[in-house]
C-alpha angles and dihedrals in degrees: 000000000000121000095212119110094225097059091054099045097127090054088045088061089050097052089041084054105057093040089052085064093055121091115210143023116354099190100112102039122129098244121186118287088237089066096050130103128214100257138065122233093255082071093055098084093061087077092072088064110032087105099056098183088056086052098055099025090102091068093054092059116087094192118070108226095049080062090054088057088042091062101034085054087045094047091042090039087060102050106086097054089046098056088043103039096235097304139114117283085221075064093055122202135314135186118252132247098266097242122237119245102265092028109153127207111190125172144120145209116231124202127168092216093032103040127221116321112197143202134192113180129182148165104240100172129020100191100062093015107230125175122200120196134180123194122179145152119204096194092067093018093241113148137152138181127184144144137226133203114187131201122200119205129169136219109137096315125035113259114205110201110198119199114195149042148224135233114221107200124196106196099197091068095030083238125155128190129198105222120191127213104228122232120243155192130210114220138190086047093139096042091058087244108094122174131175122259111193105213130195146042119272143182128226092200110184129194091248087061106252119130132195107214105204122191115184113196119180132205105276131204091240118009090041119210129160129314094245092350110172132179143180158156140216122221133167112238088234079071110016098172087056122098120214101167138012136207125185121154136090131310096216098040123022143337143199130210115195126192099242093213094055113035094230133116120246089183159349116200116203104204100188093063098044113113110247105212105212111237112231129228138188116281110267095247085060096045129108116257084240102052116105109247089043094050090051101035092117086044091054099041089052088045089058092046093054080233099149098173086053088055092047091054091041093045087054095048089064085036103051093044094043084058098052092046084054093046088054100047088048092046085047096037096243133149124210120246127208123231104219095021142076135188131246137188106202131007114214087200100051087053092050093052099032097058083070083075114351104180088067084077142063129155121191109246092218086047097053139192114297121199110181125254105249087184097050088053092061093032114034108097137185138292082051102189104048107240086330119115132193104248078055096256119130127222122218143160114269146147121039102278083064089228118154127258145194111230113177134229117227098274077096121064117239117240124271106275123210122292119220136191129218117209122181126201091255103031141053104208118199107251115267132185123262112243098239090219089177096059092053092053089058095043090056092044091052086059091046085050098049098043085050085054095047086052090052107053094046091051092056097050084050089057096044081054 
């Protein structure tokens, strides 16, 4: 079977149809394979970083309002990439793998006149789904950590509601800027060609005062517009009804900023044409159970096979597993804790900047606030989890040799023993299965084992703590 959305379109309708019926969020349903892409959400904050000078070209400006325009060129720049994964517009958009809870997405950009950029990426909760990320780069002191927690609705086209932000810090001025993460729908769902519209109006606010006011107006069915249209101004609190600087354009092709005094362009920056540099990440076979590529290696394969029914196995094999693990911390009143993030439950910045608008930011109280955890950068090492892997198998040392080896909780059915029959000198009884008394003492003993790791784990982070 095909993975392109046209070819399914029939099956599409269906799947459109019986969401249509559902109230509520839709970001952890099980959607087709066709509709899916090849990463997970925990990949998806690499694209505010794939142009690394855009990412630390704040740092290199000494006025403050040319930083201002230095971030609003680097938040508009990544767009693209972010609302297409990466991928070709010609190759549309495709939903993303729902991340596990624990999922991890490591990489960096090297550069010999930039330095090295970093991300570390994770799922730090499933129900809501939130994402935290932190980028950063110590040779210019650009860093940024943020979260997102998105809510899927449907009414025609999909709406994606994200709740959260992110601070970008410059430590050579001491600067911060709340940055928001836009709304969006995705249009063009029924006819088998979706593509992403951003929707509504946000604020940059900084600590110096200066503010990037961004409006996104997409092509409509009866007022027109512009297919991903977006402008904007910037303007210092001090004067707030004074324009210093413009931006119109579009979001997925070119913009122009204009200095709003003079009348003349400082620059128009043609995305499309604007070189992504791949962020590289350690070979599969050196990856942590836990970190994305290597979790959804089988779901990827299959992907690139066009080998649905293969996505569909491998997809049950996380998901199943994920369940059980959640089954047994709930059984044994445990919480998950993240490796490279911590909770929070205010943030004394965000409300600082935020009072500038408001109305750009909303976090989902069950969701929370993640920072991340500095220490846990220089200390957390692999593997991350302990023996536990995500499919909720567990890896130990066994045999002679003192290989490794995968042994499996009991999320995975044990294979069909022997079945016996008892016959007596009087009597031909009907054949019965033995009682493997042996198997249900290791299955018992896998649940013991995996409720030990999980205490484990969470005692440790306590104790970090």
């Amino acid at each position: 079977m095909s993975n392109d959305i046209k070819s399914n379109r029939s099956t599409l309708k269906e799947f459109l149809a019986s969401i249509a019926t559902i109230q509520g969020d839709l970001s952890n349903i099980t959607a087709p394979p066709f509709v899916l892409g090849e990463a997970s959400t925990t990949e998806l904050p690499q694209f505010w970083a794939d142009h690394p000078a855009l990412f630390v070209a704040p740092a290199l400006q000494e006025d403050a309002e040319q930083r201002a325009v230095a971030v609003l060129k680097w938040f508009l720049g990544s767009l693209r990439n972010q609302q297409y994964a990466g991928r070709p517009e010609s190759a549309g958009v495709k939903k993303p793998l729902n991340a596990f809870l624990g999922e991890l997405f490591l990489g960096s950009w090297k550069s010999d006149e930039l330095g090295e950029t970093r991300l570390v990426s994770e799922q730090v909760s499933h129900h809501p789904p939130v994402t935290a990320c932190y980028l950063w780069n110590e040779r210019h002191g650009v860093r940024a950590e943020g979260f997102t927690c998105q809510e899927i609705t449907f009414s025609g086209s999909i709406s994606i509601k994200q709740k959260g932000y992110a601070i970008l810090h410059v430590d050579k001025f001491d600067e911060d800027y709340l940055i928001p993460v836009p709304d969006l729908k995705v249009k063009g769902v029924i006819s088998g060609t979706p593509y992403p519209e951003l929707v509504g109006k946000y604020s940059i606010p900084s600590s110096s005062g200066w503010v990037s006011e961004v409006k996104f107006e997409g092509k409509g069915l009866i007022i027109g517009g512009t297919k991903n249209g977006v402008s904007g101004r910037i303007f210092h609190t001090s004067r707030p009804d004074e324009d210093v600087f413009t931006v119109d354009g579009q979001w997925n092709s070119s913009f122009t900023i204009k200095d709003a005094r003079t009348g003349k362009e400082v620059e128009t920056y043609h995305v499309q044409d604007a070189k992504s540099e791949r962020i590289v990440v350690p070979a599969i076979e050196d990856m942590d159970p836990w970190e994305s590529r290597k979790a959804w290696s089988g779901v990827i394969d299959a992907l690139g096979r066009s080998d649905m029914k293969g996505v569909s196995d491998q997809k049950s094999v996380v998901e199943k597993g994920q369940r059980e693990m959640r089954k047994q911390e709930q059984d044994s009143s445990l919480e998950w804790k993240a490796v490279f993030f911590q909770k929070h439950s205010g943030d004394e910045l965000f409300d600082t900047l935020s009072a500038v608008d408001k109305a750009s930011f909303e976090v989902d109280p069950e969701g929370g606030i993640w920072k991340v955890d500095k220490d846990a950068l220089k200390t957390a090492q692999k593997p991350y989890h302990g023996e536990l892997v995500p499919d909720g198998s567990v890896f130990r040392v066994t045999g002679d040799d003192g290989a490794a080896r995968k042994t499996h909780s009991s999320t995975e059915q044990p294979q069909p023993t022997e079945r016996r029959t008892v016959e007596t000198p009087s009597t031909h009884a009907k054949p019965t299965p033995a009682v493997d008394h042996d198997a249900e003492a290791r299955e018992k003993l896998e649940r013991i084992q995996i409720e030990e790791l999980l205490r484990a784990k969470y005692s440790s982070s306590n104790r970090k703590r």
